[in-house]
C-alpha positions in Angstrom: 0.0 0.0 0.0 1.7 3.0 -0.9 1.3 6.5 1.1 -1.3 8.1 -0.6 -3.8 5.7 -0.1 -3.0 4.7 3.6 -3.9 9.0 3.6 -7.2 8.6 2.1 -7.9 5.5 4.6 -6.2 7.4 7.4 -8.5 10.6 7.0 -12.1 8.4 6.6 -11.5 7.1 10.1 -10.4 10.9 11.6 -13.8 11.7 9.7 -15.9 9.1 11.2 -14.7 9.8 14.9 -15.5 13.0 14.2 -18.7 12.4 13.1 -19.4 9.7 15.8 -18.2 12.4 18.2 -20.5 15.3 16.9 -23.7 13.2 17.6 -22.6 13.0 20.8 -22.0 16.5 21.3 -25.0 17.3 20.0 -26.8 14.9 22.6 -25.0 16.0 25.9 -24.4 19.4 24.9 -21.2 19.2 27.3 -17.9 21.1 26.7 -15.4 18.3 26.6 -17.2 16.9 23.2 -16.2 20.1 22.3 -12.9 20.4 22.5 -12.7 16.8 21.3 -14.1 17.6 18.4 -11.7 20.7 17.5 -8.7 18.6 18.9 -9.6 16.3 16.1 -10.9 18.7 13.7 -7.1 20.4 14.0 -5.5 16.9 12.9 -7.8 16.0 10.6 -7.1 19.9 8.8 -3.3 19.1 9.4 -3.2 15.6 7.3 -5.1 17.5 4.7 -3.0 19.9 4.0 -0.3 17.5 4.0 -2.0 15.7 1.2 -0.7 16.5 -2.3 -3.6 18.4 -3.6 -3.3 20.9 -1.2 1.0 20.8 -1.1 0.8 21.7 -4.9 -1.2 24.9 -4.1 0.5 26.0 -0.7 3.6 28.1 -1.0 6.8 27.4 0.6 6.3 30.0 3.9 2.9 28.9 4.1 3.5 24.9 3.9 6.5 25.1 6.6 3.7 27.1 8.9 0.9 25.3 8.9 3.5 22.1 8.9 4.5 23.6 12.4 1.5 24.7 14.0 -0.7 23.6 13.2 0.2 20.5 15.3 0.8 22.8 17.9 -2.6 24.2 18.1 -3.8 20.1 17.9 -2.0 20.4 21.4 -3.3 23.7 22.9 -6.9 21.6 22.4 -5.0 18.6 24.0 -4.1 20.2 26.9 -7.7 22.0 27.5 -9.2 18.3 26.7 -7.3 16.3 29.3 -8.1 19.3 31.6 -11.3 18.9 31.5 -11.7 15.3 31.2 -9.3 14.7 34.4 -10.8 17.0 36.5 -7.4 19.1 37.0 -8.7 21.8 38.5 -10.3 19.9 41.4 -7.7 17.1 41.6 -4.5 18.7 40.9 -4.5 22.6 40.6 -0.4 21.9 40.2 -0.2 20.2 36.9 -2.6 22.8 35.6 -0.6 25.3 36.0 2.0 24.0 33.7 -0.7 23.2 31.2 -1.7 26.9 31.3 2.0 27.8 30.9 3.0 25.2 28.0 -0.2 26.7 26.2 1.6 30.1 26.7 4.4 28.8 25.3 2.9 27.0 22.1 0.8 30.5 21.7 4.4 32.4 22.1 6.1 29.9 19.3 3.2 30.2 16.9 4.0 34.1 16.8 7.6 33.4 16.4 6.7 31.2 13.6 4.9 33.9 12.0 8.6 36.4 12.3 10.3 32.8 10.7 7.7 32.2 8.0 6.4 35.5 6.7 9.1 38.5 7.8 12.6 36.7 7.4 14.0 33.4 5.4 14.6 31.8 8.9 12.8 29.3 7.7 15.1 27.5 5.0 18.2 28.3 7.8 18.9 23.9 9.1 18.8 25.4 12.8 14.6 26.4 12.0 14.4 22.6 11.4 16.5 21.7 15.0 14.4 24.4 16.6 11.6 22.6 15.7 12.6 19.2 17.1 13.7 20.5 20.6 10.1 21.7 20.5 8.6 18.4 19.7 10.9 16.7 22.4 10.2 19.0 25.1 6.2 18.1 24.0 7.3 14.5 24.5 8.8 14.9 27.2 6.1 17.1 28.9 3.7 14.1 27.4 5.9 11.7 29.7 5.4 13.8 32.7 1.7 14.2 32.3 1.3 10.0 31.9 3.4 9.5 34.7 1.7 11.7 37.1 -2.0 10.6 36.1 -1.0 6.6 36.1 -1.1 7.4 39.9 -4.7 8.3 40.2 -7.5 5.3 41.0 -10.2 6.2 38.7 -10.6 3.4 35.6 -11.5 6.6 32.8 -7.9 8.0 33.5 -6.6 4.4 32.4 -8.0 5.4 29.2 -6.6 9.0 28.8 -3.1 7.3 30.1 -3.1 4.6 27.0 -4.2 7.5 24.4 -1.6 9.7 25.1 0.7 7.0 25.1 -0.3 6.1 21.7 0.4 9.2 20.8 3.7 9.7 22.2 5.2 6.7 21.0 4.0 7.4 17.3 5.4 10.8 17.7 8.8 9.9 19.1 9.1 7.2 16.6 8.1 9.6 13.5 10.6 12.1 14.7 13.3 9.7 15.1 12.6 8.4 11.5 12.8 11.9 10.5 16.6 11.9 11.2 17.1 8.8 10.5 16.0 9.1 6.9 17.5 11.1 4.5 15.5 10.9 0.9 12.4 11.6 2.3 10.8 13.0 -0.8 10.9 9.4 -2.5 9.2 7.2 0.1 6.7 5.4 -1.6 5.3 2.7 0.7 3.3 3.3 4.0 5.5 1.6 6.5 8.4 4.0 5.2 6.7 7.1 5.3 8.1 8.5 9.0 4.4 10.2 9.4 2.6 7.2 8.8 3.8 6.1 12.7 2.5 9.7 14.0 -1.3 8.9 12.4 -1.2 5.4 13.9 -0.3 6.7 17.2 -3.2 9.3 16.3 -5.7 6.7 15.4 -5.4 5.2 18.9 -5.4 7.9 20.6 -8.3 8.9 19.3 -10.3 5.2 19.8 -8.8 4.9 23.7 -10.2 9.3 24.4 -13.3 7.6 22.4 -13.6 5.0 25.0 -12.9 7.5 27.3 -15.6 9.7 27.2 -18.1 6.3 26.5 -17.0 5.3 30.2 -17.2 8.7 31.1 -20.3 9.4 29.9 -21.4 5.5 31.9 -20.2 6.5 34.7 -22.0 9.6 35.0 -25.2 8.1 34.0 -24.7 5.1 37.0 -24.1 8.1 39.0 -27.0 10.2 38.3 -29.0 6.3 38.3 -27.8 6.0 42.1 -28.7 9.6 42.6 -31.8 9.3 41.1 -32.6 6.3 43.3 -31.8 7.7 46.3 -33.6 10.6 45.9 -36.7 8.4 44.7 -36.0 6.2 47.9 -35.8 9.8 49.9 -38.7 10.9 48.2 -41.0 7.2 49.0 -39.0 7.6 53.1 -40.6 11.2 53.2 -44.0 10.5 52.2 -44.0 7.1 53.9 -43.2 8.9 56.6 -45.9 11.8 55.9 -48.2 8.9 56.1 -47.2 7.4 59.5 -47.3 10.7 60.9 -50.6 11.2 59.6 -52.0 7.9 60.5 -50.4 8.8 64.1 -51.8 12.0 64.6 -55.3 10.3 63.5 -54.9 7.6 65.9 -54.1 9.9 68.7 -56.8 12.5 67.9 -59.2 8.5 67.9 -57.2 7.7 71.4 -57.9 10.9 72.8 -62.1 11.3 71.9 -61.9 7.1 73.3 -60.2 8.4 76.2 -62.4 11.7 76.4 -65.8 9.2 76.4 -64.2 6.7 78.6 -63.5 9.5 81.4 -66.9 10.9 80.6 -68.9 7.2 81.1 -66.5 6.5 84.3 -67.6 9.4 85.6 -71.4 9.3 85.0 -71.8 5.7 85.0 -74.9 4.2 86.4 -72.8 3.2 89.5 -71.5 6.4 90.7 -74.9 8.1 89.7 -76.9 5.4 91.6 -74.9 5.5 94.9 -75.1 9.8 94.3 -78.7 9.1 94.5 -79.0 7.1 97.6 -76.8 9.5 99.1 -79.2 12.1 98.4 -82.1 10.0 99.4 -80.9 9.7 103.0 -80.3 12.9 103.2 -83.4 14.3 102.1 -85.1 12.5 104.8 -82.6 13.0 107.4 -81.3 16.4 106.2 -83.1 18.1 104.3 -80.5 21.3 104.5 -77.5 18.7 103.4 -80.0 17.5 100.4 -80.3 20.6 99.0 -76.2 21.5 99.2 -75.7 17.6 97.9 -77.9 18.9 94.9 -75.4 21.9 94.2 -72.5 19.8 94.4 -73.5 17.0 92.4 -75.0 19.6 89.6 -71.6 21.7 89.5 -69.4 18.2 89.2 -71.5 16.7 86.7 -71.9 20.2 84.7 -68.0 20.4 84.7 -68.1 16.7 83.6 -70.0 17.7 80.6 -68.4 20.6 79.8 -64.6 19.1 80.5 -65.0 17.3 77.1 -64.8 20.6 74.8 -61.4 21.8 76.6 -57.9 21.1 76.3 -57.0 22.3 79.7 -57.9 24.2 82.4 -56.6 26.2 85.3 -55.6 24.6 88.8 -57.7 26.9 90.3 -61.1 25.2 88.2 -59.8 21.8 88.9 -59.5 22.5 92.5 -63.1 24.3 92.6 -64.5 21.0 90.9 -62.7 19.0 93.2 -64.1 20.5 96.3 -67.5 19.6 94.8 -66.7 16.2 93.7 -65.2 15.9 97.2 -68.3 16.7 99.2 -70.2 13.8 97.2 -67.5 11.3 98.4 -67.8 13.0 101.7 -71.5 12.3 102.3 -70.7 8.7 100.7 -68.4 7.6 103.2 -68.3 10.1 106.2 -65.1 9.8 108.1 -63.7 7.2 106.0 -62.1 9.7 103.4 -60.2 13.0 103.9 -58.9 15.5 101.7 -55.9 17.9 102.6 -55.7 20.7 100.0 -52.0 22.1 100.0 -51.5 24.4 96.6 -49.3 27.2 96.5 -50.7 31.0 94.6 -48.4 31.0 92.2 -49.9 27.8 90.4 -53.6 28.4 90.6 -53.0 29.9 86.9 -50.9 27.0 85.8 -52.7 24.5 83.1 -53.4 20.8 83.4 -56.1 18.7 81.4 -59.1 18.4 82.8 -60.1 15.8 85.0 -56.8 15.0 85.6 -57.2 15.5 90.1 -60.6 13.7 89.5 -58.9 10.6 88.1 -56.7 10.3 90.5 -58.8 10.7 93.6 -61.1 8.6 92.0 -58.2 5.9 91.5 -57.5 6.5 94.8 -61.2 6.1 96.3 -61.4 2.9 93.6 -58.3 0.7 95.2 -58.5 1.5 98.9 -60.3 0.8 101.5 -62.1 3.2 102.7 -64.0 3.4 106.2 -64.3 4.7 109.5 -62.1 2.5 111.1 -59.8 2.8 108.2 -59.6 6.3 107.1 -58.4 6.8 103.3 -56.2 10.2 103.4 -56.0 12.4 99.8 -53.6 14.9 99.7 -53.0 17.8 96.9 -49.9 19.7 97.2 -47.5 21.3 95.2 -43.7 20.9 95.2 -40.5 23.5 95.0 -40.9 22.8 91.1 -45.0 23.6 90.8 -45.9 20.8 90.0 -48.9 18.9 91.8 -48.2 16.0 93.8 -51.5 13.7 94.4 -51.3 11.5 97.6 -52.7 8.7 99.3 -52.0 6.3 101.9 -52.1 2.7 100.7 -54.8 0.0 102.0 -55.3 -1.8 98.8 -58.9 -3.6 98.8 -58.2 -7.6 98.2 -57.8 -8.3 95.0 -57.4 -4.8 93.7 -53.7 -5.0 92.1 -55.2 -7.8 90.0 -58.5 -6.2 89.1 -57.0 -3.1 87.8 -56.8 -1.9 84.4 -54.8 1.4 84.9 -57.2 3.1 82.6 -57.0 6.6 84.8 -53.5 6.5 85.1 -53.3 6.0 81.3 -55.9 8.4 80.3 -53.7 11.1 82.1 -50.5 9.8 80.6 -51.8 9.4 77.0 -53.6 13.3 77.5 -49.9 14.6 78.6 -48.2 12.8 75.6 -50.6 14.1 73.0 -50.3 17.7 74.5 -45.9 17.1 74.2 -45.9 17.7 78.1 -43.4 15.7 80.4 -44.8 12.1 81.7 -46.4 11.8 84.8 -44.3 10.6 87.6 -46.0 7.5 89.4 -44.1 6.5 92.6 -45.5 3.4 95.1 -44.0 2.5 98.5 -45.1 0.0 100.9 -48.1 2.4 102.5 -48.0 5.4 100.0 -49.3 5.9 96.4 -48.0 9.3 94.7 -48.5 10.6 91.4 -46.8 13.7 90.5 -48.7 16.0 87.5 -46.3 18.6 85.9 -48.4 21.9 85.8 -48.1 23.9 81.9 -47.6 27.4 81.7 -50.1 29.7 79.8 -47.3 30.6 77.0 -46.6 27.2 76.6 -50.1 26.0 75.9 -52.0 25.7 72.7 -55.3 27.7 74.6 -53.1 30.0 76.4 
């Protein structure tokens, strides 16, 4: 095969890499297909003015330029290429700076040129031509540098950049060194003669390993964006899932709480409590008519604040104490001298918040689980501690049986009414002959009514 046509074969596959490589540009739209595409655009403009067609119609100035530079812009592309396709400024700010200054350089030797080629006959002078060739050598050498330094990093795509230039290297070194070596160059016929033929091989792969390159490249990314993708999708399904659980929490709280607000209600009207209220009221209306009638207005105020408890949050310590002393005198003219209550709360937490029915429950709990009788009084007391909160009392007598019978549903209705209002837990303490439950008390700027 002689030169001309390994030319014509050479160029097709420039052109088709080119071609190849302009779809893809024109699909990502990203910069480095860009100056891949004039990195390959300068070679493939080089060769063809190399060709004869074009030699025949050049002059001599003009042939020895473009002959010298035009290689050396192929280079200023290079060096912008592996830039951006290595990352350089992120990974190693150090060996971008000498890019930056051997592209001053190669701009600083394509003005020279001009002074060689067009303003003096420098050009014919033998030291233009050795000039030249320390030129290409340094570019070699530089080429060397670059390989060696980017052979050190990890990443599988630089393998690929690594090989290319390489390829190129090696064709170049070799096409220079036949270059000496030779002397008749003018009558080379066959391809494997021709010094250049080595520098468009070298070319050739280069060009397929950057293809490859910027293939992995462009996989990589697209893996990358996949596993972002995904985890934002998975982020995404985590937030709503978790949207829904909230939802479906705050629903079965807001169910908990109207159980919890009927179950208080029906504890404390239930036909028990109501039918022993009655009795109570019964004997007194024969026996006292004076203590029927205040029975009456004690049993009408607790069982109005019973009704009305339902459509409030909370309520001051002051009202729950008020309704206390009511509720208080029904027990009272139940059981006589079997049940006492000692009232202890401080001023400064009468205007504190607490839900409502919250001192009911637990006298109630109290009055449920004890005995209570004359011979064995049951004691209540309401204070309030150095940190205002209300401490609920009781000495312990436990009816037979009633540790086994319980179901804790006061206790829990309080706890579950301080957990859906974000306030501290109860405190429930038990010693051998003392029960104590200790109710933190809310500020008015803390609460949602306040």
């Amino acid at each position: 095969m002689n030169y001309d046509d390994w030319l014509f074969i050479f160029l097709g596959m420039i052109l088709s890499m080119l071609l190849y490589n302009s779809v893809q540009w024109y699909m990502y739209r990203e910069r480095i297909y860009g100056l891949y595409t004039a990195y390959m655009l300068a070679w493939l403009a080089y060769f063809s003015l190399r060709s004869p067609w074009f030699i025949s119609r050049l002059d001599y100035p003009t042939w020895h330029y473009t002959r010298i530079i035009v290689p050396m812009v192929a280079y200023f592309f290079y060096f912008n290429f592996a830039n951006t396709f290595l990352g350089l400024r992120e990974n190693n700010p150090r060996l971008l700076r000498l890019f930056r200054y051997v592209q001053a350089g190669l701009m600083a030797y394509a003005l020279t040129e001009v002074v060689f080629c067009y303003l003096t006959d420098y050009w014919q002078h033998p030291m233009h031509e050795l000039v030249h060739t320390v030129v290409r050598t340094l570019l070699a050498v530089l080429s060397v540098y670059i390989i060696i330094n980017i052979y050190r990093r990890p990443e599988p795509g630089s393998r690929y950049f690594i090989s290319g230039s390489a390829f190129l290297v090696v064709g170049g070194v070799i096409a220079m060194v036949l270059t000496l070596v030779i002397k008749d160059l003018d009558n080379i016929l066959s391809v494997w003669q021709a010094p250049i033929t080595y520098l468009q091989l070298g070319i050739i792969l280069e060009l397929v390993c950057f293809s490859l390159g910027l293939t992995y490249r462009h996989r990589q990314a697209s893996v990358k964006e996949a596993v972002v993708e995904q985890a934002l999708a998975h982020e995404r399904e985590q937030r709503r899932r978790e949207h829904l659980e909230a939802e479906l929490a705050v629903q079965k709280l807001k169910q908990e709480m109207t159980e919890m607000q009927m179950r208080a209600l029906q504890a404390q009207i239930s036909p028990h409590f109501l039918f022993n209220s009655l009795n109570s009221l019964s004997s007194l209306i024969t026996d006292d008519p004076d203590k029927a009638e205040q029975f009456v207005d004690e049993m009408s105020s607790v069982y109005r604040y019973l009704l009305q408890a339902n459509d409030r949050e909370l309520t001051t310590v002051s009202t729950e104490i008020s309704f206390i002393n009511s509720y208080y005198h029904l027990l009272k003219t139940r059981y006589g001298q079997g049940i006492h209550l000692d009232l202890a709360i401080g001023d400064s937490v009468r205007e504190r918040l607490l839900p409502p029915l919250t001192l009911q429950l637990l006298v109630e709990n109290a009055v449920k689980h004890n005995i209570v009788s004359a011979d064995q009084p049951l004691h209540i007391r309401i204070a309030t501690d150095q940190a205002d909160s209300l401490i609920v009392s009781n000495n312990l007598q436990r009816k037979p049986n009633s540790r086994l019978n319980s179901t804790r549903k006061g206790l829990l209705n309080i706890t579950e009414k301080y957990k859906l209002l974000n306030q501290p837990a109860i405190e429930i303490e038990e010693t051998s002959d003392t029960f104590r439950v200790v109710v933190p008390l809310i500020a008015k700027k803390l609460s949602r009514t306040g």
